[in-house]
C-alpha angles and dihedrals in degrees: 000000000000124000091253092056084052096052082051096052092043083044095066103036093053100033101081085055103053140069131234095265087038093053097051089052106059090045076057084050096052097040099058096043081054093053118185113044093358097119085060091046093051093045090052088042092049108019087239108151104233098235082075101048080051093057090040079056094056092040092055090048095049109025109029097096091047103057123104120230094228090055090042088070109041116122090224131054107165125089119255111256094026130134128036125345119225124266093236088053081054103043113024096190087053095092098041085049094057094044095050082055094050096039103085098044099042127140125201155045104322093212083064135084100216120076145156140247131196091212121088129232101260098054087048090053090046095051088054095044097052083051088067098270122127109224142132132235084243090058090051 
């Protein structure tokens, strides 16, 4: 069994168990007690890019003796109300438009909220955007 089929196996078993900052400290952990070449085993055994391996191993060297026990241990790390805000929060005609483009050629129980369209994403991203949204065929 290599050392990269054992950090998977430790991986899994320990995964559900760990938050995000936890997580990216024991693939630190791991990293450095491989050496050489240990920061590109542990991303292939936990899917983990290296660029963030590289920033736990900086945290760990600058920030380990300054953490509390009771921080170390919460399930979430990230502020409330980060991260992106939803299209529709930043443009507030986004969602009407779309569904003025879809209307006409709409499939499906009307009671429903699922329906169906014959255009394809990227026509109906063109057509927005061409109405003065910024959005991908991907969004739509």
């Amino acid at each position: 069994m290599s050392s990269t089929d054992n950090l998977k196996t430790k991986f899994k078993s320990l995964a559900p168990h760990l938050n995000e900052r936890l997580t990216r400290l024991w693939a630190v952990t791991e990293a450095v007690t491989l050496g050489r070449g240990g920061i590109t085993q542990v991303s292939l055994a936990t899917g983990l890019s290296p660029k963030t391996i590289r920033v736990g191993i900086k945290e760990l060297n600058t920030e380990s003796e300054n953490l509390l026990p009771h921080v170390r241990f919460q399930k979430r790390i990230r502020a409330i109300g980060g991260g992106r805000k939803p299209l529709q929060d930043k443009d507030p005609t986004l969602i009407r438009d779309l569904e003025g483009l879809i209307e006409p050629i709409t499939r499906g129980d009307p009671e429903s909220s699922l329906c169906w369209t014959c255009k394809n994403t990227n026509k109906l991203a063109q057509q927005l955007r061409e109405k003065g949204h910024s959005i991908s065929a991907r969004t739509v």
